[in-house]
N, C-alpha and C positions, 0 to 999 in steps of 0.2 A: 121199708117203704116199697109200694106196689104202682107199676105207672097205671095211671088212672086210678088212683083210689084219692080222691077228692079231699080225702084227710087228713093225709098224710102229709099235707103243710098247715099250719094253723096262722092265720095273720091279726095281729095283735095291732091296732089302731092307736094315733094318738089323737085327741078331742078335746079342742077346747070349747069353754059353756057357750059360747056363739054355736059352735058347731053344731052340738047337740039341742042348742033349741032353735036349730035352724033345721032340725032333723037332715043332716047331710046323710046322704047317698051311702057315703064310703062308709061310715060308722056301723052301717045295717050291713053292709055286705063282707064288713069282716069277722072274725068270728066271737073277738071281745075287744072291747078298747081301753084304754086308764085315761083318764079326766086330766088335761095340762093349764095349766094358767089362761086367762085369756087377755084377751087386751094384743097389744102390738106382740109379732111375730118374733121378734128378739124375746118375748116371753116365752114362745112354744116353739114353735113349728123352725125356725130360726137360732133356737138355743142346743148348741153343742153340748155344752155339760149336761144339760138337760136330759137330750135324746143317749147320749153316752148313758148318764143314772140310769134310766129306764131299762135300756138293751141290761143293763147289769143286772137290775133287781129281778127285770121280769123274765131272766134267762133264755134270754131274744138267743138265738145263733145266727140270725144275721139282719139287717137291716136295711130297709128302699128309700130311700130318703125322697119319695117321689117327684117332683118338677119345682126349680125354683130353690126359696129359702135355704135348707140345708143342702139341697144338693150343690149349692154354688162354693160350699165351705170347705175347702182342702185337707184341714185340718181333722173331718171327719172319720175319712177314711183310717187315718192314723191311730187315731184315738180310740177307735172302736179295736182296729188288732190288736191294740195293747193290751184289752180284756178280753182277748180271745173270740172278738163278735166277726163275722164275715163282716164285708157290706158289698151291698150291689149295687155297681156301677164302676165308672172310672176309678184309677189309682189316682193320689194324690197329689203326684206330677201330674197329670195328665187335666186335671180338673182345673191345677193354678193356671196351666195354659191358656185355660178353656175360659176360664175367669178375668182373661187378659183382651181385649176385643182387639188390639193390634194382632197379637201371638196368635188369636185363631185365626184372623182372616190366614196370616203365614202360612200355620199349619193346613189350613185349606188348600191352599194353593199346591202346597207339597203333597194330597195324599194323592 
């Protein structure tokens, strides 16, 4: 991998059929995506097992769990290093915290 060589990350979308005949943004601007359930977000976008299978099959080496649903999930983090996936973002302490609205104001206060 070359800095600035544009292609040297490939990002792999998840899309469910709203998404896609809603023609979302993000779908175009990655570089392929796989088709997820649609309906309520415990279906996709919010499904741990789910986004785990995927990273697995589609030989992800790491995962964004971008804003919201999965990123609120602690149990992410974990479960992805057990199949040897990165993920980006907080560790899984760090996130239960995060997920506590008492414990962040705290941890606010403290940084």
């Amino acid at each position: 991998m070359e800095f600035g060589d544009e292609r040297a990350v490939q990002f792999l979308a998840m899309a469910s059929p709203e998404d896609i005949i809603a023609n979302a943004e993000f779908i175009y601007l990655a570089d392929s995506f796989v088709e997820v359930p649609g309906g309520k977000k415990s279906n996709n976008y919010a499904n741990i097992p789910l986004i785990t299978k995927l990273a697995q099959e589609t030989g992800a080496d790491a995962v964004w769990p971008g804003w919201g649903r999965a990123s609120e999930k602690a149990e992410l983090p974990d479960l992805l290093a057990k199949i040897g996936v990165k993920f980006i973002g907080p560790t899984a302490p760090v996130m239960s915290v995060l997920g506590d609205k008492i414990a962040t104001h705290i941890l606010a206060q403290t940084a």
